[in-house]
VEXZA-979566 format. One line per 5 residues: their letters; for each residue x, y, z of C-alpha. Coordinates in steps of 0.5 Angstrom, whole numbers. Layout:
<sites>
A> X:Y:Z  ...;
</sites>
This chain:
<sites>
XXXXX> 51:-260:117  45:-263:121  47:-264:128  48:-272:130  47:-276:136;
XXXXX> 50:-282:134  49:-285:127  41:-280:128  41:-274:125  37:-270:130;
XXXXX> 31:-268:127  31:-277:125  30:-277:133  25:-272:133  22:-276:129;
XXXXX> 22:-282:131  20:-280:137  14:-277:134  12:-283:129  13:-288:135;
XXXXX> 8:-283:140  3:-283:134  4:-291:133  3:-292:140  -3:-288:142;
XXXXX> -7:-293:137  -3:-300:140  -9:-301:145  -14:-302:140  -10:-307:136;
XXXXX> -8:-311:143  -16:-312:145  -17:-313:138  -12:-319:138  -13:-321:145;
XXXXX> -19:-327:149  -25:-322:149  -27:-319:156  -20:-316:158  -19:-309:160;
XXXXX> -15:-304:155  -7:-303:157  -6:-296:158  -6:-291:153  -1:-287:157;
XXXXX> 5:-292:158  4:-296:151  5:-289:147  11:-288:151  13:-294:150;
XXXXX> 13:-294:143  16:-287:144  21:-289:147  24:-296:143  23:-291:136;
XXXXX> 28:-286:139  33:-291:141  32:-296:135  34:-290:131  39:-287:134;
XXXXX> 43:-293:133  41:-295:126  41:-288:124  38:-287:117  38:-292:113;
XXXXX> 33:-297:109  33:-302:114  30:-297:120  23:-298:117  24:-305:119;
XXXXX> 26:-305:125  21:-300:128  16:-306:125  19:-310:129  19:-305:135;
XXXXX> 11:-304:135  11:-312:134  14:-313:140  9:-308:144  4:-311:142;
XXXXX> 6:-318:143  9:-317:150  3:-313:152  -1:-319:150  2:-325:153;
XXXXX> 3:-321:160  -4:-320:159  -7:-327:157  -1:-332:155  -1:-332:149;
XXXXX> 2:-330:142  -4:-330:137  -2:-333:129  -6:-326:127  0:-322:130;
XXXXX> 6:-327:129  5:-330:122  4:-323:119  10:-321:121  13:-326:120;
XXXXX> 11:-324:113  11:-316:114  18:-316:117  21:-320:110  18:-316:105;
XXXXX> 21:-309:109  28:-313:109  27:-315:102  26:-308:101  33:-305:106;
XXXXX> 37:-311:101  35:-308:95  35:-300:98  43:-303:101  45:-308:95;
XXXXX> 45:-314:101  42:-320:98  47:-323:102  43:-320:108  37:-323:107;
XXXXX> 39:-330:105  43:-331:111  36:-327:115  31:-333:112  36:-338:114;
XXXXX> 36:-336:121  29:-335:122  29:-343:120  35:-344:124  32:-342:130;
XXXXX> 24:-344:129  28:-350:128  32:-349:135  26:-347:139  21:-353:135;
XXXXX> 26:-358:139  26:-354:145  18:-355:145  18:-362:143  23:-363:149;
XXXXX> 20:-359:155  13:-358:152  11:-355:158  16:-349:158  15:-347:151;
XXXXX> 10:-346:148  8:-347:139  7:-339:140  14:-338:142  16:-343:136;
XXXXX> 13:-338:132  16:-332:135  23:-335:134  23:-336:126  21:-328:126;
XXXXX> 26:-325:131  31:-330:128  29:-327:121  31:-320:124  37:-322:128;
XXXXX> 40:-326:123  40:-320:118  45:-316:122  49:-322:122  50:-329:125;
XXXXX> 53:-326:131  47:-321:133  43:-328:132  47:-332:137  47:-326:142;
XXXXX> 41:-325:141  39:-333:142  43:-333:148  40:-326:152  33:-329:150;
XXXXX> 35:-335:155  38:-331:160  33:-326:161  27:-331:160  31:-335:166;
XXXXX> 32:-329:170  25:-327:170  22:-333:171  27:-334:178  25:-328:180;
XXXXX> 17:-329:179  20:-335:184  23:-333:187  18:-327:190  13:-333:190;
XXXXX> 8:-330:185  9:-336:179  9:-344:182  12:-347:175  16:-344:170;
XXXXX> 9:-345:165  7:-339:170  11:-334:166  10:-332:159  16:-332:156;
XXXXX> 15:-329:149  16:-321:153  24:-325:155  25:-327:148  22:-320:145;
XXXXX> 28:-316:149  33:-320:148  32:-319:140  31:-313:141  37:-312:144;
XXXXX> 41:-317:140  39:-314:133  41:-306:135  48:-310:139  49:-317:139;
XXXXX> 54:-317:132  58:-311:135  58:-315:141  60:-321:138  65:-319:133;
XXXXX> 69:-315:139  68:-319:145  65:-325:144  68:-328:137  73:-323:136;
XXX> 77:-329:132  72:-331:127  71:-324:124;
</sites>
């Protein structure tokens, strides 16, 4: 029996961790290909440990299983994107709209792989439902969202909502908790004047990311225990 950390097999982390170091070393070419012309390239170094590192851990908690290749998608997204909008304010469509397309054919393929259609039905109604929540949220107070933020939240709702519904409101409630702690926090150190000066895509990416490998656990135990 292979030795296991977790759900992972490790020979699973070895390789994940390998695959993200790989993945990462050529993210600062798709971050200046999709980013305003002039700007200098991110750090080879910290995104390939970046990457590195969010491939281990998205693998040590899924474990092997049809969904993991999705979620390590959702990984590389997040990178770049957090990259880009701390960077230049900014969440290009050549990036969120195809992974919005990507992400649903990997989580059609984990589906079949699980025999979960539920799944998937209930991730394409999260994705709607949150588009629709942050597109409200925009129309209300354009100046704190912006229609990329819009078109993030239909993307981290398709994977968050895949895990559950409780992953999706765990995972909604941390991307506005941690946007609000960051953005009183640039403040508060005096290095924004408004909450518009602070890109919100990286809080709501980390809040996704943390709500899809723990929110409906969290949820189901301490959150809503009555409702599961």
């Amino acid at each position: 029996m292979d030795p296991v950390v977790g759900e992972a097999p490790v020979w699973l982390l070895l390789a994940a961790g390998a695959a993200g170091a790989v993945t990462g070393w050529f993210l600062p070419g798709l971050v200046l290909r999709h980013s305003p012309a002039g700007g200098a390239a991110p750090s080879r170094p910290v995104l390939t440990a970046a990457t590195a590192g969010l491939f281990l851990l998205v693998a040590a908690v899924l474990g092997l299983s049809w969904q993991l290749p999705a979620h390590l998608f959702l990984v590389v997204v997040a990178v770049v994107l957090t990259v880009i909008d701390l960077r230049h304010h900014l969440l290009p469509n050549a990036v969120v709209l195809p992974a919005l397309a990507v992400g649903l054919v990997l989580l059609a393929v984990a589906a079949i792989g699980d025999g979960t259609w539920g799944a998937l039905l209930r991730a394409v109604l999260g994705a709607m439902a949150l588009f629709g929540l942050y597109l409200v949220l925009a129309l209300i107070s354009p100046a704190g969202l912006g229609m990329g933020d819009v078109k993030l939240a239909a993307v981290l709702g398709l994977f968050l909502a895949y895990q559950g519904w409780g992953a999706l409101l765990v995972g909604a409630l941390l991307m506005s908790v941690i946007g609000a702690v960051v953005g009183l926090a640039v403040l508060a150190l005096g290095r924004g004047g408004r909450r518009s000066d602070v890109p919100f895509g990286p809080s709501m990416l980390a809040g996704a990311l943390v709500g899809v490998l723990w929110g409906d656990r969290f949820a189901r135990e301490l959150l809503l225990p009555g409702l599961y």
